[in-house]
VEXDREN-2710 file (C-alpha; in Angstrom, 1 decimal):
% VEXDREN-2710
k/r/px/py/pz
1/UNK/43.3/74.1/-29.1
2/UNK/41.7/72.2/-26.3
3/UNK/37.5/72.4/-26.3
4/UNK/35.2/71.6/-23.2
5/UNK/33.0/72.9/-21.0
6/UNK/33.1/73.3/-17.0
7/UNK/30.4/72.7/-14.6
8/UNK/30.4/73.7/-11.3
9/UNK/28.1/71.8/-9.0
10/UNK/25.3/73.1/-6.5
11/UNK/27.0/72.7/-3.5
12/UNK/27.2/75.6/-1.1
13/UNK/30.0/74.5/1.0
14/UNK/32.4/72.1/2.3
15/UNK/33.5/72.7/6.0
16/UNK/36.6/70.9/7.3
17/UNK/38.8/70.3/10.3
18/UNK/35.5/71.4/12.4
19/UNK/34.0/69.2/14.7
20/UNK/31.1/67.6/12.7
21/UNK/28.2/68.0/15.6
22/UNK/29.0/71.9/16.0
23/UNK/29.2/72.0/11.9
24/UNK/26.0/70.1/11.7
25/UNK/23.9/72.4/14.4
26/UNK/25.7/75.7/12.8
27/UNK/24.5/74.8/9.4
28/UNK/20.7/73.9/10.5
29/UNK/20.7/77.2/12.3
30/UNK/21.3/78.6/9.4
31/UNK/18.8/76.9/7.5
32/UNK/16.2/77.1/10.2
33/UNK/15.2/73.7/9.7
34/UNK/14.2/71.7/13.2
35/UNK/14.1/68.1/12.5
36/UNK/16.7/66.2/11.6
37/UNK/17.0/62.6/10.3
38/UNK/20.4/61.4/10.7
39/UNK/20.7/58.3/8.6
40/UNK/23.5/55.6/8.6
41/UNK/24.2/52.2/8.5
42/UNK/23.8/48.8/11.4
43/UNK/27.7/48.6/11.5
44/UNK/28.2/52.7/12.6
45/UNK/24.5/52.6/14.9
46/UNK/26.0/51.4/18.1
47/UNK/25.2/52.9/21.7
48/UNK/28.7/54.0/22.1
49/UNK/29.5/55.0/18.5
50/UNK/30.1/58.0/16.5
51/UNK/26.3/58.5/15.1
52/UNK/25.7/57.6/19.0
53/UNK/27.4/60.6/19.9
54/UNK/26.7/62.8/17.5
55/UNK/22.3/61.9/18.1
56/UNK/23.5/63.2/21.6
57/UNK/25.5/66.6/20.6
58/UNK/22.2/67.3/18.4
59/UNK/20.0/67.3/21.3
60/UNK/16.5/67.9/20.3
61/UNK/17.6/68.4/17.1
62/UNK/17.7/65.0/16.3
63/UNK/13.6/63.8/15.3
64/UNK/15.0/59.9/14.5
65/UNK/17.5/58.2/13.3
66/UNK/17.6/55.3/10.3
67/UNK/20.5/52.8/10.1
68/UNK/19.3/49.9/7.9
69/UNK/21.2/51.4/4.7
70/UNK/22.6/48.1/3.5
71/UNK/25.6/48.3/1.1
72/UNK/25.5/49.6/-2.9
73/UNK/22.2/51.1/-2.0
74/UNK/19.5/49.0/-2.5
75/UNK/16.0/50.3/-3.8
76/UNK/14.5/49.2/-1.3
77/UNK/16.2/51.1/1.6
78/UNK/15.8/54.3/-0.4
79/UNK/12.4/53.8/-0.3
80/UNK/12.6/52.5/3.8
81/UNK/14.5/55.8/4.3
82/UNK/12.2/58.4/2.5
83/UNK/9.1/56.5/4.6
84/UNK/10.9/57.1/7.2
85/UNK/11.6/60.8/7.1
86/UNK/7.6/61.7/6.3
87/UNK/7.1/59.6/9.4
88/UNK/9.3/62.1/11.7
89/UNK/8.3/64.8/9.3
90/UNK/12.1/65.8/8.8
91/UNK/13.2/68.9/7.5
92/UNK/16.8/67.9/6.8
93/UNK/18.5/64.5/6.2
94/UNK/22.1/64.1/7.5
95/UNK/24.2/61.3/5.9
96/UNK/26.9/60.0/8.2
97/UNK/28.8/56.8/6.4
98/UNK/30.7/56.2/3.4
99/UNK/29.6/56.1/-0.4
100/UNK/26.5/53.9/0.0
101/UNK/24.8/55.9/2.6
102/UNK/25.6/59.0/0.8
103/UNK/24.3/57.7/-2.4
104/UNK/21.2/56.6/-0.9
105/UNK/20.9/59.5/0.8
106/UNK/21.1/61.8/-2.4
107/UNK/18.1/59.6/-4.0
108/UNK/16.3/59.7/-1.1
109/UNK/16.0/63.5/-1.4
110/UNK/14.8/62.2/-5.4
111/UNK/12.2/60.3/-3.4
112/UNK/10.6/62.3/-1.5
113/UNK/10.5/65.3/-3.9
114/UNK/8.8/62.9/-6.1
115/UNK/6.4/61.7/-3.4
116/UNK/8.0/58.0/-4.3
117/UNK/6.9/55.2/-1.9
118/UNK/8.0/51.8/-4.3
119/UNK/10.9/50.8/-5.2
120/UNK/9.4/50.1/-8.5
121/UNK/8.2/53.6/-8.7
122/UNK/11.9/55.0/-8.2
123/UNK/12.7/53.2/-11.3
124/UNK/10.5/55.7/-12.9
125/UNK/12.5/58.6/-11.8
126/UNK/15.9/57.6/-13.9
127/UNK/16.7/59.5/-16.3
128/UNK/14.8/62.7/-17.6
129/UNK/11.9/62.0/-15.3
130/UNK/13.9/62.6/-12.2
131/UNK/15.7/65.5/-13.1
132/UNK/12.6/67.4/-13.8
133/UNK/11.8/66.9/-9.8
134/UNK/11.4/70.1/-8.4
135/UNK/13.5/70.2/-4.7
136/UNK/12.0/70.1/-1.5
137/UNK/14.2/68.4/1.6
138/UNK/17.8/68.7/1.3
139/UNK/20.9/66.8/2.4
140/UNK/24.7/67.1/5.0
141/UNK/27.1/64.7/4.5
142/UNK/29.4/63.3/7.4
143/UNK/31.3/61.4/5.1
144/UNK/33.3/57.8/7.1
145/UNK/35.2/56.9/4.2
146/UNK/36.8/58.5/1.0
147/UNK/34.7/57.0/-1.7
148/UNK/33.5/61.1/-2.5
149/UNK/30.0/60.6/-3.1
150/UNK/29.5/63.5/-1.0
151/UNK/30.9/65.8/-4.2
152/UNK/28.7/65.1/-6.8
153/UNK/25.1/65.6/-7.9
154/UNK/24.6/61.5/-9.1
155/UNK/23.9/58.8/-7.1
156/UNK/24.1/55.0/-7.6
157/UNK/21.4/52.7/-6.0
158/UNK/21.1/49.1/-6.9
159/UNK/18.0/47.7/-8.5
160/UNK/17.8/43.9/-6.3
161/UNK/15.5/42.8/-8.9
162/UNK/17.6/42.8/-11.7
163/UNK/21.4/43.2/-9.7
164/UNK/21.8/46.4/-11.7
165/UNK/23.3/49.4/-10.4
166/UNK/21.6/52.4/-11.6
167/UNK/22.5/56.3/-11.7
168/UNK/20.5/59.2/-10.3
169/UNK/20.9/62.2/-11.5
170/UNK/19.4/65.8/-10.7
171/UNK/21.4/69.0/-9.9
172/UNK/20.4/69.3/-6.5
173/UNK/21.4/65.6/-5.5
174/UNK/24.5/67.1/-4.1
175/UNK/24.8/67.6/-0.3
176/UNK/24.1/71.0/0.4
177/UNK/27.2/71.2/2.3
178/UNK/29.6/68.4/3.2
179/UNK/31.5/68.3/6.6
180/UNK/34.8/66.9/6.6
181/UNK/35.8/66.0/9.8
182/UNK/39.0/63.1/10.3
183/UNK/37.5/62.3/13.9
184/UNK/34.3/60.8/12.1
185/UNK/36.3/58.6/10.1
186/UNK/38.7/56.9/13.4
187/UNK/36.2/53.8/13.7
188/UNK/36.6/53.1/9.9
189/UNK/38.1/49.9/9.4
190/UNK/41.3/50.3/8.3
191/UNK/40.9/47.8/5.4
192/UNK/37.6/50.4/4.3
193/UNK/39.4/53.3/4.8
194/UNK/42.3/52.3/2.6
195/UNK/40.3/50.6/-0.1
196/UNK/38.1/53.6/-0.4
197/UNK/41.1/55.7/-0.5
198/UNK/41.7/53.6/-3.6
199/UNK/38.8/54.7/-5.3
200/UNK/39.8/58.4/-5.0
201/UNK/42.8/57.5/-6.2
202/UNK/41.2/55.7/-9.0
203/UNK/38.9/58.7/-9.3
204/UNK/42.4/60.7/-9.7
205/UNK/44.0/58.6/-12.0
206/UNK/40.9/58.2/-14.8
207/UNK/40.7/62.0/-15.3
208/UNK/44.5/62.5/-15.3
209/UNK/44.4/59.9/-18.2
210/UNK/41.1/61.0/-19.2
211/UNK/41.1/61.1/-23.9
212/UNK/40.0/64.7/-23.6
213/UNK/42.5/66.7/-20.9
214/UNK/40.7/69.4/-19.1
215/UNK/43.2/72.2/-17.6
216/UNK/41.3/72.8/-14.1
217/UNK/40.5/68.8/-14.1
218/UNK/43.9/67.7/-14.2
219/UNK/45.1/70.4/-11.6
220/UNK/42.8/69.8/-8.9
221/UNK/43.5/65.4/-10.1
222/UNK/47.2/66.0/-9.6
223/UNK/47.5/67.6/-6.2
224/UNK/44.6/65.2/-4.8
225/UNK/46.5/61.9/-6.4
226/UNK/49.4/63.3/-4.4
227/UNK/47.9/63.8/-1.4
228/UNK/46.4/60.4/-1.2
229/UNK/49.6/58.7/-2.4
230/UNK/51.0/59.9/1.0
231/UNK/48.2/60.5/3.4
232/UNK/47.2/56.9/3.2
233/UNK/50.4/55.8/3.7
234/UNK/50.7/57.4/7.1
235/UNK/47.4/56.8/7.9
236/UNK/48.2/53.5/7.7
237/UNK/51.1/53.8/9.3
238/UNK/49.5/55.4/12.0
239/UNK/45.5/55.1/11.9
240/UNK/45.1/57.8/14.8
241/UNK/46.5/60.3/12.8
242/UNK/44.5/62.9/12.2
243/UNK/46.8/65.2/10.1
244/UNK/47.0/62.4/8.2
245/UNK/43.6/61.8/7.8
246/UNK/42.3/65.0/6.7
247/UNK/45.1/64.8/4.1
248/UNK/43.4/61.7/2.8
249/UNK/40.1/63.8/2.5
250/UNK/41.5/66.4/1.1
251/UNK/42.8/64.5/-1.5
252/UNK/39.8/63.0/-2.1
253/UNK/37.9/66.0/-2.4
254/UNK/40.2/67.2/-5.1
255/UNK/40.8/64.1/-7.1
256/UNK/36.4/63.8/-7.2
257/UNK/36.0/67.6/-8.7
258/UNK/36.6/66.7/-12.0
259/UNK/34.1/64.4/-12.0
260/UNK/31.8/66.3/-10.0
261/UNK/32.1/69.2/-13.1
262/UNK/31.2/67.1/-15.5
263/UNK/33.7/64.7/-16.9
264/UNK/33.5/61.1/-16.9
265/UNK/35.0/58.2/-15.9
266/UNK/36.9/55.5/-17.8
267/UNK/36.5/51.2/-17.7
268/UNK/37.9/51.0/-14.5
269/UNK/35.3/52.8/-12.8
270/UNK/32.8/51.3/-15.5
271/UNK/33.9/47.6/-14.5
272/UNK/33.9/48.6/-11.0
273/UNK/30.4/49.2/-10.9
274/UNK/29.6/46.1/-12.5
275/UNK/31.5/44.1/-10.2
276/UNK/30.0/46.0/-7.3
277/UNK/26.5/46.0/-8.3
278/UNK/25.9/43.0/-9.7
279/UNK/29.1/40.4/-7.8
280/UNK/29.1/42.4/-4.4
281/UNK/32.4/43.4/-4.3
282/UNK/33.0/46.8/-2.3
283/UNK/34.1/49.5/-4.8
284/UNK/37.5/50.7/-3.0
285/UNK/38.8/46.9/-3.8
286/UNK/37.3/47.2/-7.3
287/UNK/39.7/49.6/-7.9
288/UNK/43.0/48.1/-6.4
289/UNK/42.3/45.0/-8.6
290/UNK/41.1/47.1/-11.6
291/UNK/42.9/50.2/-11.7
292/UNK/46.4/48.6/-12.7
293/UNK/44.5/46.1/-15.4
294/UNK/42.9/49.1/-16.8
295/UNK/46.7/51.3/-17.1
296/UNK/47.9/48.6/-18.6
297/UNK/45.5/47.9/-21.2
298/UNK/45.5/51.9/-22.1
299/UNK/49.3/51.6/-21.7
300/UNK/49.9/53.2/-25.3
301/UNK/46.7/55.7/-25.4
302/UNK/47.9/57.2/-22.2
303/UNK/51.7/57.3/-23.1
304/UNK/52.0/61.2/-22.8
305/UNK/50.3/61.8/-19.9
306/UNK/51.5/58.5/-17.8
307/UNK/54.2/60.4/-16.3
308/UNK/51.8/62.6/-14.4
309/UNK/50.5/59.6/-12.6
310/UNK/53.8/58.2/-11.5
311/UNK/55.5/61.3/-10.3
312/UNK/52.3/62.3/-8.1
313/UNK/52.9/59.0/-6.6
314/UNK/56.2/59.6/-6.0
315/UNK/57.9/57.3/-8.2
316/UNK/59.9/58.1/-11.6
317/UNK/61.3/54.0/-13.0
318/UNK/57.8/52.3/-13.6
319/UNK/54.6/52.1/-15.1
320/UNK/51.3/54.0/-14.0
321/UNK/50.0/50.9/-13.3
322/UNK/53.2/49.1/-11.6
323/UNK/53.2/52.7/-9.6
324/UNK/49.4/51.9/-8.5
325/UNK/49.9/48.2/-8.5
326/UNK/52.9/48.8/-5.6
327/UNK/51.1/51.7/-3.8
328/UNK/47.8/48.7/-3.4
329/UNK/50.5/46.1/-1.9
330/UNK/52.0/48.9/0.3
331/UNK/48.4/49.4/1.7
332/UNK/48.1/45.4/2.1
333/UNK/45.2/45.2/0.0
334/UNK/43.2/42.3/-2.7
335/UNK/45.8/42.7/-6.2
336/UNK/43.5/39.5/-7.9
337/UNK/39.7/39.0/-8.8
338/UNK/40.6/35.5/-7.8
339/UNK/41.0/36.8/-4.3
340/UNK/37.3/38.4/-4.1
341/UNK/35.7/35.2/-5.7
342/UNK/35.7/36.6/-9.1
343/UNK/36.6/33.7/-11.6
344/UNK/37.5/33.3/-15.3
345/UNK/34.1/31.6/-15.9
346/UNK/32.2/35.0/-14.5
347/UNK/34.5/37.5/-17.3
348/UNK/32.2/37.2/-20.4
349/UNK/28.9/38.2/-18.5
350/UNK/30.9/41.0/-16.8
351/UNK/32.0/42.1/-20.3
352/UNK/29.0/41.8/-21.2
353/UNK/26.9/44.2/-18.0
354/UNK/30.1/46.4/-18.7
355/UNK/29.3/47.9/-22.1
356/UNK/25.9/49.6/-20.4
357/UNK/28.1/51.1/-18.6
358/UNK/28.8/55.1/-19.8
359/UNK/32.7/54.9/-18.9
360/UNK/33.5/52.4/-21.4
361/UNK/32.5/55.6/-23.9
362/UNK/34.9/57.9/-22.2
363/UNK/38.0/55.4/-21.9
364/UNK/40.9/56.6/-23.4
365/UNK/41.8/53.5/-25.8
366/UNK/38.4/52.6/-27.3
367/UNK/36.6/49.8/-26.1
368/UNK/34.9/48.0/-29.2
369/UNK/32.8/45.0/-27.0
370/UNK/33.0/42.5/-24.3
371/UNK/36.1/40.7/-25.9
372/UNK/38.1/44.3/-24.7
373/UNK/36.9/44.3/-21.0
374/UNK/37.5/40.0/-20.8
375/UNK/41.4/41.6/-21.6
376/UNK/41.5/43.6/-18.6
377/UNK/39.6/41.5/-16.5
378/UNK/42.7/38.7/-17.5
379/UNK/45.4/40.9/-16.3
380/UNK/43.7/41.1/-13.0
381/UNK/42.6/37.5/-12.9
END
């Protein structure tokens, strides 16, 4: 008899297909809030950009805008970006980017409910500490990308000092509602888009092999994993499509859930975040060059289930990860850690970082030390 336990998170609603300035001024309406700080990052802050255009739709609702979110979510620009809110007094932060504005974003709520003004003091809110926080200013996501951080109530923020990625955690993290809207996404690079597309897939993928199978998990996994499989082949095809896109985010929005209830990840998401926090290497190609290392290696723990994976992507003569490896070279993206500068001589410390990581717990063949990650990370050498 299968055993577990569901957990829905505290998100009150996800609005999609809507256009995200007339979601975003419905929503603060609604909340009677005043002062909005949109935050974002220097690549999507340009005079005739999508945040641009959006600051103008808001009107007055709009009390200032901070950009300088770099990538993985440094410390520091948490810190930058709750300052920043007390300075403008704002009484709602609006997250418009991918995964590391989001997750910034999440923490900076963490931040300012905590009254945190260091990055050395945000340290101390890890853990139990942090989720004892009680709430004050909330968060929207506008989400750029499909990486999902919008969905769930963590958020990962890179400690500089140490090149550590780090997890946030309090109920409330979650956006109170996320806006999915395919015309913010249309200045996304396509090589971003795609790569983060991969990551939802990834997310997909781990829970549909995940050692302990969850009925509504692998439901809402399995459509999503199908979804992506084909919206991000036509939105490649075609990047102006928007059908197309919003199939992507719906995809992504189902293949996260799982997560978002409660179950974990496996090593590819585990290595991932190793690779991203501490190498610098964007977490959409982490998992094109992971994902099918990681099948492999669980090849014989995930024999009963690997059918899932395939037919969702449409194929029925190969492996999971030859079925994932193919879909990555469809999407012409990086197959090799020797094409993002990750070399042999780097695979012990990674193995090492790796088994910190909680993932490594929930993969579905055990992982006894770094001698088992150094084996993945050779098949995607």
């Amino acid at each position: 008899m299968i055993t577990g336990m569901h957990r829905n998170p505290n998100q009150e609603q996800v609005i999609y297909g809507r256009p995200a300035a007339e979601a975003v001024a419905a929503l603060a309406d609604s909340y009677g809030v005043k002062r909005l700080l949109l935050v974002t990052t220097r690549s999507l802050d340009r005079k005739d950009g999508i945040v641009a255009q959006l600051r103008a739709d808001l009107g007055s609702r709009v009390a200032g805008l901070f950009s300088q979110i770099a990538a993985h979510s440094p410390r520091t620009d948490v810190v930058a970006c709750a300052d920043a809110a007390r300075a403008v007094n704002a009484d709602l932060l609006v997250a418009v980017g991918g995964g590391s504005v989001i997750d910034a974003v999440k923490v900076v709520q963490l931040a300012l409910w905590g009254d945190i003004r260091s990055a050395d003091d945000l340290g101390k809110l890890l853990g139990p500490a942090g989720q004892k926080q009680t709430q004050g200013v909330r968060m929207l996501a506008v989400p750029t990308t499909l990486s999902a951080a919008e969905f769930t109530p963590f958020g990962g923020v890179t400690d500089t000092a140490t090149a550590t990625k780090e997890g946030y955690f309090h109920k409330q993290l979650a956006p109170r509602a996320v806006i999915l809207d395919p015309r913010m996404t249309l200045e996304t690079p396509q090589r971003l888009w795609l790569s983060t597309g991969m990551k939802a897939v990834d997310h997909a993928v781990e829970l549909l092999s995940h050692r302990d199978p969850a009925p509504f998990t692998d439901a809402l996994a399995a459509d999503g994993l199908a979804r992506l499989g084909k919206g991000l082949k036509a939105s490649k095809a075609d990047p102006n499509d928007l059908e197309a896109r919003l199939e992507c985010q719906f995809g992504m929005w189902l293949a996260i859930s799982g997560i978002a209830s409660g179950t974990g990840m496996g090593a590819s998401h585990a290595i991932g975040h190793i690779l991203g926090g501490s190498y610098g290497v964007p977490h959409g190609i982490t998992s094109c060059i992971v994902l099918p290392a990681v099948l492999s290696w669980n090849a014989a723990a995930i024999a009963a289930r690997e059918h899932i994976i395939v037919e969702r992507l449409g194929r029925s003569d190969v492996s999971a990860s030859q079925a994932v490896k193919d879909l990555v070279a469809e999407l012409g993206l990086p197959s090799h850690l020797s094409e993002v500068g990750i070399t042999p001589d780097k695979f012990h410390d990674i193995g090492v970082r790796t088994m910190h990581d909680g993932g490594v717990r929930a993969n579905p063949r055990p992982i006894s030390g770094p001698g088992d990650i150094v084996e993945i990370l050779e098949r995607a050498a």
